[in-house]
Structure formats: C-alpha cells, structure tokens
C-alpha positions, 0 to 999 in steps of 0.5 A: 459485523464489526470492522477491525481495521481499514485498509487504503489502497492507492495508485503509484508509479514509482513505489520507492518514492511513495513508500518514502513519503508515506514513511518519511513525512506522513509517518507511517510504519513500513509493514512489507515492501516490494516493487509492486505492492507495500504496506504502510500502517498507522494503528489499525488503518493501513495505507497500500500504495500498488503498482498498475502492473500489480493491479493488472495481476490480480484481476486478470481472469484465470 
C-alpha cells in the first residue's frame, strides 16, 4: 500500500476564521469552503478544519 496523500482534519468553532488563518498565514491553498467542512492543501497534504455540527452529522446512526 502506498499512501498518496494526507489529510488533517481539526476541530473549529468559527470556520471563517480559521480558513483565514489557515490561508492568510500559514499559506495554504483554499480547495472548497463551506460553513461546516473546508479544505485547504498544501502539495499532497491537506488541512480540513470541520465544524462540531459537521461532525455530529456524519456519525449520527442511520
């Protein structure tokens, strides 16, 4: 197995803010943004600040 890329997935409250951060000092390139889940990359490394509520989403049980 070979692995292709990485991908960093981290906790915020406010996504505005943290896509600015991420993008404005860190330097990393805005791939999608939305309230709730972004991406923000950097080569093959990616960096996806998500939301609580995004998160509480996508483990609820069916």
């Amino acid at each position: 197995m070979r692995i292709e890329s990485l991908k960093y997935m981290l906790m915020v409250q406010d996504m505005d803010r943290a896509v600015a951060f991420y993008r404005d000092v860190v330097g990393l390139k805005v791939n999608s943004q939305s309230p709730m889940w972004s991406e923000l990359a950097h080569g093959d490394a990616v960096v996806a600040p998500s939301t609580a509520e995004a998160t509480a989403i996508s483990t609820r049980p069916d």
